[in-house]
MIDOMI-726951 format. One record per residue (C-alpha): x, y, z; residue in one letter. Coordinates in steps of 0.001 Angstrom, whole numbers, padded with zeros to 6 digits, always signed. Example, Ala and Ser with C-alpha at 12.3 -4.5 7.8 and 13.67 -1.06 7.14 Angstrom:
2
+012300-004500+007800A+013670-001060+007140S
% end
This chain:
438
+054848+119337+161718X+051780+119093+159442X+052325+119725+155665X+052565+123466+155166X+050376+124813+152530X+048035+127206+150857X+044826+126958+148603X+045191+128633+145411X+042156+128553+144088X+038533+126560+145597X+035434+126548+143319X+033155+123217+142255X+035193+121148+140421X+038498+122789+140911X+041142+122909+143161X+044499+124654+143496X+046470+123836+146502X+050649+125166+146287X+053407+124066+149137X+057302+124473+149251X+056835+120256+149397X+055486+120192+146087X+058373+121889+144731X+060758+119380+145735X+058899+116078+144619X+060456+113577+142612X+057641+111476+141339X+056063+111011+138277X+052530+112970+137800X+050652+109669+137071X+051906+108509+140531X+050578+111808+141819X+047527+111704+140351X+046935+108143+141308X+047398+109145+144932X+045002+111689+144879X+042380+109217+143210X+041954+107708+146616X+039855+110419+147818X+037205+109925+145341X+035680+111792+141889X+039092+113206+140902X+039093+113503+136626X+042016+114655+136328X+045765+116033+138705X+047781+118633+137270X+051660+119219+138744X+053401+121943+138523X+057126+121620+140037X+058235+124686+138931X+055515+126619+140844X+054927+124128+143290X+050992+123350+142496X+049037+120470+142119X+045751+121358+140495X+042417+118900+140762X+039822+118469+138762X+036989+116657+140500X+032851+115736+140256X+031849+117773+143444X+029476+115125+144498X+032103+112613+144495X+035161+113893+145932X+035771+114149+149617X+037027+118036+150104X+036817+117407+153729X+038661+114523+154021X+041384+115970+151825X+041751+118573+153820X+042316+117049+157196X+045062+115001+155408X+046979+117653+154488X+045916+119460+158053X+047151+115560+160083X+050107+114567+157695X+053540+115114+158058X+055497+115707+154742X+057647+112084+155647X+054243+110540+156114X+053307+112226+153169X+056526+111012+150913X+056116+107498+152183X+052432+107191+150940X+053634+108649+147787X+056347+106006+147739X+054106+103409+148248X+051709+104358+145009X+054788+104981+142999X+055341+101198+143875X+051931+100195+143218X+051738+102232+139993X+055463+101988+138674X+056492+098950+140099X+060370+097776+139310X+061160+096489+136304X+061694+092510+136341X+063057+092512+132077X+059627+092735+130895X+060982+095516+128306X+063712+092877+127433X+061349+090340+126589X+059290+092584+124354X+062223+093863+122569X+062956+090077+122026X+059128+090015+120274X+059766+092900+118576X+063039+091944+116963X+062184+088201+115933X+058856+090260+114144X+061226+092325+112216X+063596+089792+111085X+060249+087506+110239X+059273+090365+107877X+062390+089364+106153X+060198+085819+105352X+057939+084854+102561X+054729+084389+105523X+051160+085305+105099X+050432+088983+105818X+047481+088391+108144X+050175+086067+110378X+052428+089254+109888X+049891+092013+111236X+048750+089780+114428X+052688+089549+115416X+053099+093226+114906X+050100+093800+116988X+051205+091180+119404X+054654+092877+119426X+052432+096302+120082X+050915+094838+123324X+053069+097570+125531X+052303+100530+123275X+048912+099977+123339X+048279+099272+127169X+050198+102792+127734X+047641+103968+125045X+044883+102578+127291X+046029+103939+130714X+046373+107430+129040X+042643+107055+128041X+041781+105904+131539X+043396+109009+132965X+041279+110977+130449X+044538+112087+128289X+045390+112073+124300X+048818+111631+124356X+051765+110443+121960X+051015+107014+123554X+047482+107429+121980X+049296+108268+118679X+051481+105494+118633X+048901+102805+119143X+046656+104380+116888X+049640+104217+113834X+050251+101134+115170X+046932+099174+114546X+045696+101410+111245X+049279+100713+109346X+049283+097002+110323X+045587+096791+109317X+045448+099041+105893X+048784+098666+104397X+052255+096757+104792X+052956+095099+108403X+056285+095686+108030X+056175+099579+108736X+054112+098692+111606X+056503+095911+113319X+059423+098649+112164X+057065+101104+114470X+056784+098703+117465X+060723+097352+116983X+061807+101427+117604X+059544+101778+120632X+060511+098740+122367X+064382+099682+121893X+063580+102809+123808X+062188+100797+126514X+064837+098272+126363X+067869+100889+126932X+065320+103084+129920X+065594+099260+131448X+069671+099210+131014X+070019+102139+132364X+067800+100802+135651X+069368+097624+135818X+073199+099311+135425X+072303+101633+138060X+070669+099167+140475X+073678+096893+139940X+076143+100043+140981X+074168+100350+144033X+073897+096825+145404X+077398+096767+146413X+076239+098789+149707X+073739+096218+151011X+076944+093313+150314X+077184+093407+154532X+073630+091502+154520X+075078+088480+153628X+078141+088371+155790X+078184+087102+158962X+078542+088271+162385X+079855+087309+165172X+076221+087808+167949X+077660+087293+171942X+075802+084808+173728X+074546+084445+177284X+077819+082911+178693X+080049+085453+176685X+081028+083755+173908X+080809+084687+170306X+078471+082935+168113X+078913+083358+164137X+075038+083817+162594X+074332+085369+159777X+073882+089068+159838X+069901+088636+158720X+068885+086837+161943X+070398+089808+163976X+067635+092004+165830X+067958+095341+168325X+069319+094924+171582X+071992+092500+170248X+075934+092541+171086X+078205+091967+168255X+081665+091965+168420X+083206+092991+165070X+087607+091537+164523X+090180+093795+162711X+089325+093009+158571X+085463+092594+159045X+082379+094136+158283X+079777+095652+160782X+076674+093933+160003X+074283+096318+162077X+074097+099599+163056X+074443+100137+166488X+076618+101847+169911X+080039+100932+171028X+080113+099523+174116X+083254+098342+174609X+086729+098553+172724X+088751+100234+170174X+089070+100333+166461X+089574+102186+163676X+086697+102206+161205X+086612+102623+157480X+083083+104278+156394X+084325+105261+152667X+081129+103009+151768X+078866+105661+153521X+080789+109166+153552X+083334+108408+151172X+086170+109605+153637X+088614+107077+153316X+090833+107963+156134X+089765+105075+158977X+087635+106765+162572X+088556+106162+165844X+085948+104516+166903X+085390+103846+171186X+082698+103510+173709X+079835+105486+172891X+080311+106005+169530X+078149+105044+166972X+078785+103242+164239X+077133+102022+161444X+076273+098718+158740X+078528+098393+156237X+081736+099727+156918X+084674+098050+157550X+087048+097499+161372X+090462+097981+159676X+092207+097654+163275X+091042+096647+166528X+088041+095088+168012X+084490+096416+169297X+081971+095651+170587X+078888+096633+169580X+075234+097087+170807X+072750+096204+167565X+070214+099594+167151X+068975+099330+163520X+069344+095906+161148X+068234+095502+157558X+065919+097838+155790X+066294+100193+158907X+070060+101135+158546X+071448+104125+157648X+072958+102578+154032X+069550+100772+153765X+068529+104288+153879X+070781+105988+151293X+070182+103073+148967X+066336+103218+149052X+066685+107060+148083X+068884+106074+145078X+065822+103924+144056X+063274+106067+144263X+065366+108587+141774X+066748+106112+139210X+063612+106033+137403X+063304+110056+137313X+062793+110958+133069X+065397+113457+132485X+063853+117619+131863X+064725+117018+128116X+063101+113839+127599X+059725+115711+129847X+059718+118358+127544X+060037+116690+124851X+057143+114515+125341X+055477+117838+126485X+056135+119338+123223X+055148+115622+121488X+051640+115727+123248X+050740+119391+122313X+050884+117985+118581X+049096+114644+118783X+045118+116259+118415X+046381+118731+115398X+047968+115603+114000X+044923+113379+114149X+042743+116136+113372X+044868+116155+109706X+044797+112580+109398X+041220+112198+110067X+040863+115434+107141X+043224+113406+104563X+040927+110220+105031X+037353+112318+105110X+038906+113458+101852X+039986+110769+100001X+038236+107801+101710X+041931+106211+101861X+043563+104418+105148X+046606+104352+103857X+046983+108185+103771X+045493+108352+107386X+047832+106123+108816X+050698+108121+107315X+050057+111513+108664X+049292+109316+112144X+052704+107343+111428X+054337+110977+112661X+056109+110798+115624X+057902+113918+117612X+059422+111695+120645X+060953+108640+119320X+064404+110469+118503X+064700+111905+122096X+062976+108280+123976X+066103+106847+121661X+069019+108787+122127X+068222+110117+125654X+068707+106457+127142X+071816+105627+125031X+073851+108611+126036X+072801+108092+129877X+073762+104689+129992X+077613+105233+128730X+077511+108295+131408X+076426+105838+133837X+078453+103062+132972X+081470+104857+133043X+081291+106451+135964X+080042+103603+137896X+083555+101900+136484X+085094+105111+138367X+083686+104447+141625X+080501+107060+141472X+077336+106464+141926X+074698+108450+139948X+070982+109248+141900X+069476+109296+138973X+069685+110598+134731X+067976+114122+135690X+070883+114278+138518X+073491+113539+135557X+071949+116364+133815X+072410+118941+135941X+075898+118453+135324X+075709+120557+131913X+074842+123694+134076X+077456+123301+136658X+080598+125815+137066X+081675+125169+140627X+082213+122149+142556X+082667+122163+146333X+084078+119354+147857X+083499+119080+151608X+086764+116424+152582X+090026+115561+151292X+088894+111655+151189X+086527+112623+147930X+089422+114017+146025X+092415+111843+147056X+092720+107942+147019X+093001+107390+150530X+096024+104699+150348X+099460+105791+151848X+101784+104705+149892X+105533+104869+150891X+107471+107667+148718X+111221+107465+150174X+113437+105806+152587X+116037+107169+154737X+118823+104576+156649X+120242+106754+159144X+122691+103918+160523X+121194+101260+158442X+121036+100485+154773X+117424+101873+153303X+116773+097880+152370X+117224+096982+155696X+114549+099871+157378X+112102+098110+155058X+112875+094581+156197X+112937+094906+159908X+109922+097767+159390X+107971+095136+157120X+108545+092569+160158X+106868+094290+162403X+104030+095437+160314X+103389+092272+158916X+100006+091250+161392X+098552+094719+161499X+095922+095838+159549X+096480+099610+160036X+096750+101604+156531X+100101+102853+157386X+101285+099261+157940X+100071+097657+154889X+101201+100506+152886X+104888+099352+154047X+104637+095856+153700X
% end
């Protein structure tokens, strides 16, 4: 099914295209507007989620209207997702402690502040320490935008350049810590995550041509494979039963705890755990093409989402940075002095919020995580505030999903001796009930 949509508004050098899709995007509007780049002459991508609109500004005699059309006429909206996917990777790719590094920079300036150094050796480290402030500064100008970023860098330099480092490396120190906690929070969630793709480093146990089982590891598996997974092991693949019995544990991928019957022509799926029996098992889908490959690669396309607050409060930063320059450039034009320019520009409006937001997501996070939940991502967490009803949809998300034993009854017998001759013939079995009584 192509992409369904509906042109707002079509004269030279503007376009207005809305679709239900749009409304239900994820990504951040550079990524969007550095998809649309591709078809050539674009100056500037507007998003709207609330409305569902993406507006274009473009040089008519360089951007291809045809072709952009026939995309959205040929595409699918999963086509369409993955290609957006794909630039957010290109444009945003994953954080590898970069941040951490130049909160490292940042911090040793500070505390070398503290030192009886040469100022010039004291503005090129704050500068230095500025590098990330400044190439967001840059990439805003690229895109044609004034921002806070442009604010920043522009404090930045004039403050280490007219007048003490110190304020400046106390400037860059702040920003950094932002970035440093937005990089916790990444790294705390990607960490809660990776305990679903655990199975790919397992082994499994891959039949062979004269019917024996071979153990390989679970990455060399490929589709058309048999398996055969033992009582107290994971399935490494998804795949079809085709032969055998077992009871299945998925908690790992629906959170119901009580084990599935699982038989011939079921499916089942990588992951999740034989607590009793033995199958056999046809290999469908390995690695990155699993279901939990699946839910995990969702997760990390939302962890990085900025939370509405932090959005509008950048919003609300950006509508003040070209007032705020325009005073700082009237203070200097009237007294000739640098200083006083760099202290109107020294004004920030988003460093409380890129602070505190991160902080209070992270302990959220955290503690949940401890807890057993997994968090999408910090806008997800936020719709928490507005929530009044909860609807759970099975009694594994609310209960622990262990039977435990609660009383004995001797009928002939003493109650000691039920659990002796019971826990003798439970010992072997792997079944829930059984290891609840031994």
């Amino acid at each position: 099914m192509p992409i369904p949509y509906q042109i707002k508004r079509l004269r030279a050098g503007s376009l207005k295209i809305s679709s239900p899709l749009f409304s239900l995007l994820h990504h951040p509007e550079e990524v969007i507007g550095a998809f649309f780049e591709k078809f050539g002459g674009v100056k500037e991508v507007s998003y709207s989620k609330s409305s569902g609109s993406i507006t274009i500004r473009y040089e008519p005699s360089e951007f291809d209207l045809i072709g952009f059309i026939n995309y959205l006429q040929t595409s699918t909206p999963e086509l369409f997702l993955e290609d957006l996917s794909k630039e957010n990777a290109r444009v945003s790719p994953e954080k590898d402690g970069g941040d951490s590094f130049w909160f490292g920079v940042a911090s040793l300036g500070l505390m070398l502040n503290f030192l009886p150094l040469p100022n010039p050796l004291l503005r090129g480290l704050a500068l230095f320490s500025s590098l990330p402030v400044l190439r967001k500064a840059f990439n805003s100008l690229k895109r044609r935008k004034i921002d806070v970023h442009s604010l920043d860098a522009s404090a930045i330099v004039l403050t280490s350049l007219s007048s003490s480092p110190f304020s400046a490396q106390l400037m860059a120190w702040l920003l950094s810590l932002g970035d440093y906690l937005e990089e916790k929070i990444e790294r705390k969630a990607y960490s809660s995550i990776e305990a679903l793709m655990e199975y790919r480093k397992d082994y499994a146990w891959l039949v062979v041509a004269d019917g024996q089982a071979k153990k390989v590891r679970s990455e060399e598996l490929k589709v058309g494979d048999v398996i055969v997974a033992y009582a107290g092991e994971k399935i490494t693949a998804d795949g079809e039963v085709i032969e055998g019995e077992a009871l299945v544990n998925q908690a790992s991928l629906t959170g119901e705890s009580n084990p599935v019957l699982k038989k011939a022509g079921d499916k089942v799926y990588a992951g999740t755990f034989v607590e009793d029996g033995k199958l056999y098992v046809r290999v469908q889908a390995v690695g990155e093409d699993t279901v939990v490959a699946g839910i995990v690669k969702i997760i990390e396309q939302n962890i990085g989402e900025a939370l509405g607050v932090q959005k509008r409060a950048e919003e609300f930063a950006n509508r003040f940075v070209l007032p705020t320059m325009a005073i700082g450039l009237s203070a200097y034009a009237l007294t000739r002095n640098l200083q006083r320019l760099s202290s109107v520009l020294i004004v920030d409006y988003h460093t409380g919020v890129h602070l505190s937001t991160p902080v209070g997501v992270l302990s959220a996070i955290s503690q949940l995580a401890e807890r057993g939940i997994l968090v999408k991502s910090g806008s997800k967490l936020e719709i928490l505030a507005k929530t009044d009803t909860f609807v759970m949809d099975k009694t594994g998300t609310l209960t622990v999903g262990h039977p435990r034993i609660m009383d004995v009854v001797g009928l002939s017998i003493s109650e000691e001796e039920v659990l002796l001759y019971g826990a003798s013939l439970e010992q072997r079995i792997t079944h829930p009930v059984a290891r609840a009584i031994v």
